[in-house]
C-alpha positions, 0 to 999 in steps of 0.5 A: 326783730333781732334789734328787739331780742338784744334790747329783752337779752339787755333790759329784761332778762339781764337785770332780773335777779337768778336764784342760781346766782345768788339773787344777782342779776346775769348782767351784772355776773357777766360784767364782773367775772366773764367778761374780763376772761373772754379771749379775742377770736383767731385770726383767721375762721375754723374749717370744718374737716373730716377724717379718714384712714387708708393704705398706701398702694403700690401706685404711691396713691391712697384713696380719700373719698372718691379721689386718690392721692399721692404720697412719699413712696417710702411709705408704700404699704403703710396705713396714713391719716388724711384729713380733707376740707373743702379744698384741700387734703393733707396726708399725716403719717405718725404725726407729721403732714407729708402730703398736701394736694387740692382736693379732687372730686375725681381721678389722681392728684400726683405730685412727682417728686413723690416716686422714686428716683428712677421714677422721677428721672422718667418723668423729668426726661422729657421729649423736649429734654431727649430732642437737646440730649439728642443734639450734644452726639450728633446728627444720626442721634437727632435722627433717631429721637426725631423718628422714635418721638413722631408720632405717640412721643409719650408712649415711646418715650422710654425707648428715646431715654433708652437710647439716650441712656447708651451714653453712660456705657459707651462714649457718644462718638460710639452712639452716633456711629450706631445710630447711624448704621441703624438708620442706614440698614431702616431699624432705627429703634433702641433694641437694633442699636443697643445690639450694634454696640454690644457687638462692636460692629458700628464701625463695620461693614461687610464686603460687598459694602452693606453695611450690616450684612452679616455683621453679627448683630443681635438684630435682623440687619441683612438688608434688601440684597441679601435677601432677594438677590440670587447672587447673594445667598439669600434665603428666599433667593431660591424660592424667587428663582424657582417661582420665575424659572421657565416652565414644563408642560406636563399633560398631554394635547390633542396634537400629543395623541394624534402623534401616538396614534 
């Protein structure tokens, strides 16, 4: 069929005379004027692509179809162009393409080095990042990070990179030294030894040898012996005394009557 209509397009339809041509023939027409004008076709095929508008989150996310998507967090608050394919969405702000993503059917396409600095700082201090870190102070930071990063490493991320970021006010021999006591006294988290440093009190320990009883921190470090031990002055040290002390009989027996009688 399609061998037969380019045959009637060529012989019949071709070659009869147009009014609208003057009397020439279609062929004729094009192989004289339209032929030589004709252009070769792109190298490569048109994609159809749709177009739509959206406001920048505080998320640095806009929404394009059902997906959300990424961009510069410059541009929070601001309303950008996006424009899909199939298999790709590009985000153009005032005429320029600043994001590009694959197209998702669902959920977040992020490319991190759209946050801010800080942000992208979180992002690329990772467990493994903390675990080495962790390394260049010494053994009781190991320690710390080992514990903090156990079990839910992404969720208490931020308190490992919290104790390693110690490192830029207080010198490393100063973080090991709280790390240890940290551990020594069995709080081993971020706010415990960033109130052993504030106070000074890493390298102190008290008289009767504990370390930590009574040494100021910011922190409950009194210890084991300082709250139970009588001898210690601890605060349930009175109540333990008075719950094992001997005790009194107050009623009256039978043997009670009979010697009143």
């Amino acid at each position: 069929m399609e061998v037969g209509a380019v045959r009637w397009c060529r012989d019949v339809a071709g070659a009869r005379s147009c009014r609208s041509l003057e009397g020439a023939a279609p062929a004729a027409v094009f192989a004289a004027v339209e032929a030589p004008a004709l252009r070769p076709l792109p190298a490569t095929e048109f994609v159809l692509a749709t177009w739509a508008t959206g406001k920048v989150g505080p998320d640095i996310h806009v929404k394009v179809g059902p997906g959300l998507y990424s961009v510069p967090w410059r541009l929070i608050g601001q309303r950008v162009h996006a424009r899909s394919t199939a298999t790709m969405v590009q985000i153009v702000h005032d005429g320029k393409v600043v994001a590009t993503h694959v197209r998702r059917e669902r959920g977040r396409s992020t490319n991190v080095e759209h946050y801010p600095p800080e942000r992208i700082a979180f992002h690329m201090r990772t467990p493994t990042w903390c675990r080495h870190a962790a390394e260049e102070v010494g053994p009781a930071c190991c320690e710390v990070i080992a514990t903090l990063l156990e079990v839910n490493a992404l969720f208490r991320l931020r308190a490992a990179q919290g104790v390693l970021g110690l490192r830029t006010r207080h010198a490393p021999a100063r973080l090991e030294a709280a790390c240890a006591k940290a551990i020594a006294v069995g709080d081993p988290s971020y706010r415990t030894i960033k109130g052993i440093l504030v106070a000074g009190t890493e390298t102190t320990t008290a008289a009767n040898g504990s370390p930590g009883c009574g040494a100021g921190v910011p922190a409950f470090l009194h210890g084991p012996r300082a709250l139970f031990e009588p001898g210690s002055g601890g605060d349930l040290a009175p109540v333990l005394e008075l719950n094992t002390g001997p005790t009194t009989s107050t009623g009256t027996g039978p043997s009670d009557e009979a010697a009143q009688a």
